[in-house]
C-alpha positions in Angstrom: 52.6 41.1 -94.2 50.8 43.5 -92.1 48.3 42.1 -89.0 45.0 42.4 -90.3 43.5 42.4 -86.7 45.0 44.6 -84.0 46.2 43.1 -80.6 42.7 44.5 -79.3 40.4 42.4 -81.2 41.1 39.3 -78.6 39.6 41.4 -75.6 37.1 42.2 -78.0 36.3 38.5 -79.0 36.6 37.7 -75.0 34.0 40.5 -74.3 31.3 39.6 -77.2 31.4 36.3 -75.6 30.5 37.2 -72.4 28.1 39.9 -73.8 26.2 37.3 -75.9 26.4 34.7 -72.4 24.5 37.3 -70.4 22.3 37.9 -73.1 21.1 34.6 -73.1 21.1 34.4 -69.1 19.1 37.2 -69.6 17.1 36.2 -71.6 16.2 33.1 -70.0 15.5 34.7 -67.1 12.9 37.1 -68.9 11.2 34.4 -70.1 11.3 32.4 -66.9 9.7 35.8 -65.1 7.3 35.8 -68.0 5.5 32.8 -67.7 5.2 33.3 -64.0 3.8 36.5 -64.6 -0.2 37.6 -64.4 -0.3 38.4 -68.0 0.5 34.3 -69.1 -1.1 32.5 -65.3 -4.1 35.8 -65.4 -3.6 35.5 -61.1 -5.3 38.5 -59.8 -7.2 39.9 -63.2 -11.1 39.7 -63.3 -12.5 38.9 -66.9 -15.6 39.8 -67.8 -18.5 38.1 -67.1 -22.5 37.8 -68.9 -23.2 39.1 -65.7 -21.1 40.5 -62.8 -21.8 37.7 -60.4 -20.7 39.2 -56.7 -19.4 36.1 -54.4 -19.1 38.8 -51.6 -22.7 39.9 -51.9 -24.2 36.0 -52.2 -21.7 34.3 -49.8 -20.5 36.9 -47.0 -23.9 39.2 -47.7 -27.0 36.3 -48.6 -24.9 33.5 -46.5 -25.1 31.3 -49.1 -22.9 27.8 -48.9 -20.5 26.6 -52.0 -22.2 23.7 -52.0 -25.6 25.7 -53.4 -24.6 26.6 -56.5 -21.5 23.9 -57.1 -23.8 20.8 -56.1 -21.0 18.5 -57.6 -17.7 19.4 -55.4 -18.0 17.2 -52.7 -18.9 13.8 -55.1 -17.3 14.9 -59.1 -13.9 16.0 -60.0 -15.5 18.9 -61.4 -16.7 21.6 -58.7 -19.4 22.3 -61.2 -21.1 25.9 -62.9 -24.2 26.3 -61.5 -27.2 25.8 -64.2 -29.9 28.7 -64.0 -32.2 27.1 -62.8 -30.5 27.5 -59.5 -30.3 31.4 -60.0 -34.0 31.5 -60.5 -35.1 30.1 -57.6 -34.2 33.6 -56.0 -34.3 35.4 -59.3 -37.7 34.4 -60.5 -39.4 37.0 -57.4 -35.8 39.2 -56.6 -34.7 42.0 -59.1 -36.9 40.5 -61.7 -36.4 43.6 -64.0 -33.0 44.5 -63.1 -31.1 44.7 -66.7 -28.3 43.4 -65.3 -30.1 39.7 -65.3 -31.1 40.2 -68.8 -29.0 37.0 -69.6 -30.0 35.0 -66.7 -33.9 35.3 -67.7 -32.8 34.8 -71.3 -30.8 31.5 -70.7 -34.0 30.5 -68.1 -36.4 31.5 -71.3 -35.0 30.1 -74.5 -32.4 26.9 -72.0 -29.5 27.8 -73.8 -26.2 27.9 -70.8 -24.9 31.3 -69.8 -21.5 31.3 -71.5 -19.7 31.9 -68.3 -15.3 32.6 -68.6 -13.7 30.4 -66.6 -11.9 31.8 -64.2 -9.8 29.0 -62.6 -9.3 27.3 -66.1 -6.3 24.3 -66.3 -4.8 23.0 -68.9 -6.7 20.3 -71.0 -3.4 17.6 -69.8 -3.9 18.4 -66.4 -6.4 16.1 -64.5 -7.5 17.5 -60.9 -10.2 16.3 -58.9 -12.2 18.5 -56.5 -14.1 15.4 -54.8 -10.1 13.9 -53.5 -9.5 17.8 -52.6 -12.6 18.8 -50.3 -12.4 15.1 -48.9 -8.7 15.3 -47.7 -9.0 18.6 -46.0 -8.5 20.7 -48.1 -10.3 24.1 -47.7 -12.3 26.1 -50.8 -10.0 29.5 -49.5 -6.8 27.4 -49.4 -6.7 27.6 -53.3 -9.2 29.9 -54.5 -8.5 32.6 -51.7 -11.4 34.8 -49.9 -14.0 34.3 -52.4 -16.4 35.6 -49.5 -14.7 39.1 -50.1 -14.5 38.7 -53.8 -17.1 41.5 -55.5 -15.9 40.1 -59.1 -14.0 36.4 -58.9 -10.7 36.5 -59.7 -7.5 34.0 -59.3 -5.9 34.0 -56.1 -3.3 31.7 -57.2 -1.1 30.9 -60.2 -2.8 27.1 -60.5 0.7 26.4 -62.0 2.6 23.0 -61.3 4.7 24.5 -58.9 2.5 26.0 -57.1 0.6 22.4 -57.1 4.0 20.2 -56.0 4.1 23.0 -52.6 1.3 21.8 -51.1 2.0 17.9 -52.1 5.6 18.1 -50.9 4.2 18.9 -47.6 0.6 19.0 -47.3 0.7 19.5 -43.2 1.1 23.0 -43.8 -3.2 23.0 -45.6 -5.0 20.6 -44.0 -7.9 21.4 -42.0 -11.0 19.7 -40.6 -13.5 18.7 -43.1 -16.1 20.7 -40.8 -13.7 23.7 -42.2 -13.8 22.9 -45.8 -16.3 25.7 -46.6 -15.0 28.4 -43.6 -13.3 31.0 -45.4 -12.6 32.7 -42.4 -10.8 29.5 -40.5 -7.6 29.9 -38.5 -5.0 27.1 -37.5 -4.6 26.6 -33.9 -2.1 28.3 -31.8 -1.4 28.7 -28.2 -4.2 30.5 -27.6 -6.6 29.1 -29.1 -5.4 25.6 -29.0 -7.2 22.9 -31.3 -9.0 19.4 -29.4 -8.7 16.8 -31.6 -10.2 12.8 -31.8 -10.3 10.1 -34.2 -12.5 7.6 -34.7 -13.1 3.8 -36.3 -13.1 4.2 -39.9 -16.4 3.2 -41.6 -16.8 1.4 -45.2 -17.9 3.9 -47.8 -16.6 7.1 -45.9 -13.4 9.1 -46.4 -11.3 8.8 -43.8 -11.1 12.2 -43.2 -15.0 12.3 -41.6 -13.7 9.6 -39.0 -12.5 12.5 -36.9 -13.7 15.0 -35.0 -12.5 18.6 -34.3 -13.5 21.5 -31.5 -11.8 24.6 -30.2 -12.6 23.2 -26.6 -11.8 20.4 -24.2 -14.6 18.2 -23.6 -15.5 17.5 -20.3 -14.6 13.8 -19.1 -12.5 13.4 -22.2 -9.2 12.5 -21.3 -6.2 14.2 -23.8 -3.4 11.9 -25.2 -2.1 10.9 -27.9 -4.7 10.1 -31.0 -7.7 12.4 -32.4 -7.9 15.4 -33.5 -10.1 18.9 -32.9 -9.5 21.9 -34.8 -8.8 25.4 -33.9 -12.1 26.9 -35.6 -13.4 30.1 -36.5 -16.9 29.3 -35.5 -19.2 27.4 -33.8 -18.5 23.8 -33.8 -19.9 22.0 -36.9 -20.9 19.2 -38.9 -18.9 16.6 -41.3 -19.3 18.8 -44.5 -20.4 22.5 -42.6 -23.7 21.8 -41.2 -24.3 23.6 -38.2 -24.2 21.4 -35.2 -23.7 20.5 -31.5 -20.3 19.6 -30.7 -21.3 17.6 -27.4 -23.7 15.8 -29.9 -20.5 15.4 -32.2 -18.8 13.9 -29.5 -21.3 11.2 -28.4 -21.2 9.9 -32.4 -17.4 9.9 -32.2 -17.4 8.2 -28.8 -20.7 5.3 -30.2 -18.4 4.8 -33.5 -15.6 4.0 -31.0 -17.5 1.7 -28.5 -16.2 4.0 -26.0 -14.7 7.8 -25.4 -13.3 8.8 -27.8 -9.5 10.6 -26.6 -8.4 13.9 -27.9 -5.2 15.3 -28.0 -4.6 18.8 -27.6 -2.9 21.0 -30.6 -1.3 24.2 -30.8 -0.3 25.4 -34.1 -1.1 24.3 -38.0 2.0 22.1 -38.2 0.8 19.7 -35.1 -2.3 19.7 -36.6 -1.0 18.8 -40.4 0.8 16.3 -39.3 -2.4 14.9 -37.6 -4.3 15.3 -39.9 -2.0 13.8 -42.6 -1.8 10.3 -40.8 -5.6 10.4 -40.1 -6.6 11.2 -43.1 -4.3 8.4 -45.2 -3.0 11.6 -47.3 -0.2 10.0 -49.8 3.4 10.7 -49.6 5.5 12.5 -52.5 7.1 8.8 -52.9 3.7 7.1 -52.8 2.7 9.2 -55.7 5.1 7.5 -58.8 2.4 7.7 -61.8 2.5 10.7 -64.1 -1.0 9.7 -64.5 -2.2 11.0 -60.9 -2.5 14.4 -62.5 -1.9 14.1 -66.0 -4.3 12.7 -68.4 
């Protein structure tokens, strides 16, 4: 009885098979790509808006703080969208007639919201807390980029659970001074321009990150060792939450808190600092962290 499959159906067998393996390689790696790309996280693209709000123009132009318009970051999980009523205290005598604020005026007039797009917008299972965030050191540009340079807000980051586990796995490499939260322009020490660091006693009812105190110089008649922290800053020397302040002043509080003065130790690059920071600031380990329910509701 004649074959009715040639000898070269076997390579052909053997190379479907390894077709239809790479296919699904493929494949996988497609869809991997895909759900890392801008088009699923919508990093980089600027929606549009009821009006085209410009961070650059309010923050890096007007000078305003975060804290103005998203009253709730420091004390609510939710950063907060400011209500108009915080737009018309400028608005009611600037640009009254501009068209542009037609819906500002006409949320002000009638109290309905302005139906804003969310921007930075998680999934409904994923819990995050801004309050933990800005309280631990962790700075606004750290996650949502230069927002000071930002003409239309956009997403600097993917906001993705990977993207999340990089800075818990070793959060040295983000932490700051909480006198930094709201710099966007802040720079880790170095060499340099080394950072002077001190901590102080803790106090009931305040993070633990506001028990120390950060500079970009040595104090005079400080002594430097081990202990304390001071940051390598981009400006002046400020306050516990970005008031503008005197950093001798800063320095007399840290050293009453302690009963006596206080001792900073000198720091030269992020990771010195991090690390600091990290054991000052009681941030929990990856190990520490064993319920789902931290960030998943």
């Amino acid at each position: 009885m004649a074959q009715i499959f040639s000898r070269s159906s076997n390579a052909l067998a053997r190379a479907s098979l390894v077709l239809a393996g790479l296919m699904v390689v493929a494949l996988g790696v497609a869809l991997d790509q895909l759900q890392r790309s801008p088009w699923v996280t919508r990093q980089g693209q600027r929606p549009d808006q009821p009006v085209p709000f410009s961070h650059k123009h309010h923050v890096q132009g007007m000078g305003l703080q975060c804290q103005y318009c998203h009253v709730t970051v420091e004390r609510s999980s939710y950063a907060g969208i400011p209500p108009t009523r915080i737009c018309m205290n400028c608005h009611a005598q600037l640009w009254t007639n501009a068209q542009l604020l037609e819906p500002v005026r006409q949320s002000w007039a009638t109290g309905e919201p302005i139906a804003w797009t969310k921007v930075h917008d998680l999934p409904d299972f994923v819990y995050f807390n801004h309050s933990v965030h800005v309280n631990k050191g962790i700075g606004c540009a750290t996650c949502h980029g230069r927002v000071d340079q930002m003409p239309l807000m956009y997403a600097q980051n993917t906001l993705q659970m990977e993207w999340c586990l990089d800075c818990h796995r070793n959060p040295a490499k983000y932490l700051r001074p909480t006198s930094q939260i709201y710099n966007m322009a802040w720079e880790a020490p170095s060499e340099e321009h080394p950072a002077w660091c001190a901590a102080g006693n803790e106090r009931v009812g305040v993070p633990t990150a506001q028990s120390v105190d950060c500079a970009t110089e040595e104090r005079g008649g400080n002594p430097v060792g081990a202990g304390g922290e001071k940051a390598a800053l981009g400006l002046p020397a400020t306050g516990a939450h970005g008031q503008a302040g005197n950093s001798d002043s800063a320095g007399n509080l840290a050293a009453a808190a302690l009963g006596t003065a206080p001792v900073y130790r000198k720091l030269t690059s992020q990771n010195e600092l991090g690390h600091f920071l990290v054991d000052q600031y009681k941030i929990r380990t990856p190990r520490e962290l064993t319920s789902c329910e931290v960030c998943h509701r």
